[in-house]
C-alpha positions as CSV (number, residue, x, y, z in Angstrom):
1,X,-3.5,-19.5,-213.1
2,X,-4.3,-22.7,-215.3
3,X,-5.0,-26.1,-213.1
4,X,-4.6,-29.3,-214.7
5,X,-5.1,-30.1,-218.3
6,X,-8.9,-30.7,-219.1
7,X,-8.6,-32.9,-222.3
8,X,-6.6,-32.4,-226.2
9,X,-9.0,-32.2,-228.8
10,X,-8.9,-34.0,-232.0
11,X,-11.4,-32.9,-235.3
12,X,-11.8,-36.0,-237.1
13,X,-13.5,-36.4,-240.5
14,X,-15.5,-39.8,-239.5
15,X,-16.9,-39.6,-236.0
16,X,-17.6,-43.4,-235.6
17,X,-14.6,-44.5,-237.4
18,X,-12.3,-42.6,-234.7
19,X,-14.8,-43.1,-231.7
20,X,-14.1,-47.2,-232.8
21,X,-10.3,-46.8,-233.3
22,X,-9.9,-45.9,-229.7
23,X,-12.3,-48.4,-228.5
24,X,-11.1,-51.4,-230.3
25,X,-7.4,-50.5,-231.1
26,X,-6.9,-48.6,-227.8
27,X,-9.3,-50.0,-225.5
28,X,-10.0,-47.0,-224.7
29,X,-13.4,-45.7,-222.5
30,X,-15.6,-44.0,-225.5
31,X,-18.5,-41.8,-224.3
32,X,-21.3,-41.3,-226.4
33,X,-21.8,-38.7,-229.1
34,X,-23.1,-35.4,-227.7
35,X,-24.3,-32.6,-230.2
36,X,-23.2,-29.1,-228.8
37,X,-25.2,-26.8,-231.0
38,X,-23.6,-23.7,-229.6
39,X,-20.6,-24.8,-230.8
40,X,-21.4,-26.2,-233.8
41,X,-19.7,-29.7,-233.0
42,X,-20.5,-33.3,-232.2
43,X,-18.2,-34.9,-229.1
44,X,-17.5,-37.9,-227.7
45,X,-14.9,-38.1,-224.9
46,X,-12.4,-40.4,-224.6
47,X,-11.6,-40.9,-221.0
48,X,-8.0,-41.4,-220.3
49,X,-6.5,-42.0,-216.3
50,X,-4.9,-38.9,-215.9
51,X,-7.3,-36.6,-218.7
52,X,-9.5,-37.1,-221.6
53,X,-9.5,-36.8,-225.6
54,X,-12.4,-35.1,-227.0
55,X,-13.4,-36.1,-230.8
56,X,-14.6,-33.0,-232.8
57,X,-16.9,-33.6,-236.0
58,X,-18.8,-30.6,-237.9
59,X,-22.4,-30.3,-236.7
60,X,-24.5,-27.6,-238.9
61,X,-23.3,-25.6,-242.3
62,X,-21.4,-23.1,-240.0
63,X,-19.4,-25.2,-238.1
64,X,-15.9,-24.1,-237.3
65,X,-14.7,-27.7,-237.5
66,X,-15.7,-27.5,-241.1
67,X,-13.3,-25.3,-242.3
68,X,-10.8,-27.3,-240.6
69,X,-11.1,-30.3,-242.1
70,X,-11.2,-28.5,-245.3
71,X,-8.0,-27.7,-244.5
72,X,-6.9,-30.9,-243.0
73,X,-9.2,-33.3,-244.6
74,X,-7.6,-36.3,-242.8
75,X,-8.2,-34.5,-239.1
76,X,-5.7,-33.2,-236.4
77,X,-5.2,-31.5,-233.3
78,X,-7.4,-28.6,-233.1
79,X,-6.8,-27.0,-229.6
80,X,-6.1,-27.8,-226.1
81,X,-8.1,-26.8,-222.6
82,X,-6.9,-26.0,-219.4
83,X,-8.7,-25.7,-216.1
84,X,-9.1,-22.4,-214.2
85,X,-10.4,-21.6,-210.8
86,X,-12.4,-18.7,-212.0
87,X,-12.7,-17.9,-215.7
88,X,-13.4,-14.3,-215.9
89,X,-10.5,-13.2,-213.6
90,X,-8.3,-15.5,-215.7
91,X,-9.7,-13.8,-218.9
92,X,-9.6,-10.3,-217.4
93,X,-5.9,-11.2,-216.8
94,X,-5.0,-12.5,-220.2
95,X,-7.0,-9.2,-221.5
96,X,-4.6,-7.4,-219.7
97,X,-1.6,-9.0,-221.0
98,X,-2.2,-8.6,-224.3
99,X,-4.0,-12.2,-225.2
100,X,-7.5,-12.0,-227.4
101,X,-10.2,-14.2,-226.2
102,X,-12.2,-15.5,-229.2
103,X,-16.1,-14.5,-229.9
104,X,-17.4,-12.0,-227.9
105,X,-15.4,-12.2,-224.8
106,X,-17.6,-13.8,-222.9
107,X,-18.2,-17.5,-221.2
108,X,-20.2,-20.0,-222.7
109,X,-21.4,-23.3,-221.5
110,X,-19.3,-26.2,-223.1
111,X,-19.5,-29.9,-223.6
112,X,-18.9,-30.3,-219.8
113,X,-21.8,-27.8,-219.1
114,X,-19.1,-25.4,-217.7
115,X,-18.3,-22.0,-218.4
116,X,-15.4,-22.0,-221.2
117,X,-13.6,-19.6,-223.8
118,X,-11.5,-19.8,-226.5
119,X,-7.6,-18.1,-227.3
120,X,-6.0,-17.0,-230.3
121,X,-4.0,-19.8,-231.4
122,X,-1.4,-16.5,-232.6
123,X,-0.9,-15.4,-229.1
124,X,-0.3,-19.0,-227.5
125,X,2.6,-20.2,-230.5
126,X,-0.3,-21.4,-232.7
127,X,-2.0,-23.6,-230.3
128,X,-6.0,-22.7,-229.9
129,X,-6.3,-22.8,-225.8
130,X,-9.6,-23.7,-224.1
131,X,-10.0,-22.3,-220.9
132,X,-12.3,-24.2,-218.7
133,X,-14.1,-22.9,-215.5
134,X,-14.0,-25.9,-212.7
């Protein structure tokens, strides 16, 4: 059912400062910030050969990425996204096997302007999954 791993995503306390660690000490390709307001996060994408890093900083009081870095004030990994061929069969699957999709069950539009949901990091060994329609 998943393709190909979309991206890894970091939340990191200082936007810039990380966007200009992979540039400079990386030479990494660093996209440009992008507010996602139905997420409550700022992006920027590293592109990568094979898949991408995507930078996660708190946008608005109710951000989840808030909380997060209250908890891990220096950053870290904070979930990782597969592809899918069609997202609501591969969420009516993972219903049926006993996985809870985050929110209200259904799709929204994410940072690629793609239909996406979120896991329970408890039913994947503590790893928030991203599930991404392509």
């Amino acid at each position: 059912m998943i393709g190909r791993l979309n991206h890894l995503a970091i939340a990191v306390p200082d936007l810039e400062a990380a966007a200009d660690q992979y540039r400079n000490a990386l030479g990494a390709k660093v996209g440009e910030p992008q507010e996602e307001p139905d997420h409550g996060v700022t992006v920027v994408f590293i592109e990568l050969p094979n898949t991408k890093i995507e930078l996660l900083y708190p946008l608005g009081e109710n951000s989840p990425i808030t909380s997060f870095l209250e908890k891990n004030p220096a950053g870290g990994m904070h979930h990782v996204c597969y592809e899918v061929d069609d997202i609501i069969q591969a969420r009516d699957h993972l219903v049926e096997t006993g996985a809870r999709v985050l929110g209200n069950g259904e799709p929204k539009i994410g940072a690629h302007g793609k239909p996406v949901l979120f896991l329970h990091p408890k039913d994947f060994n503590g790893c928030l999954v991203e599930l991404e329609q392509v």
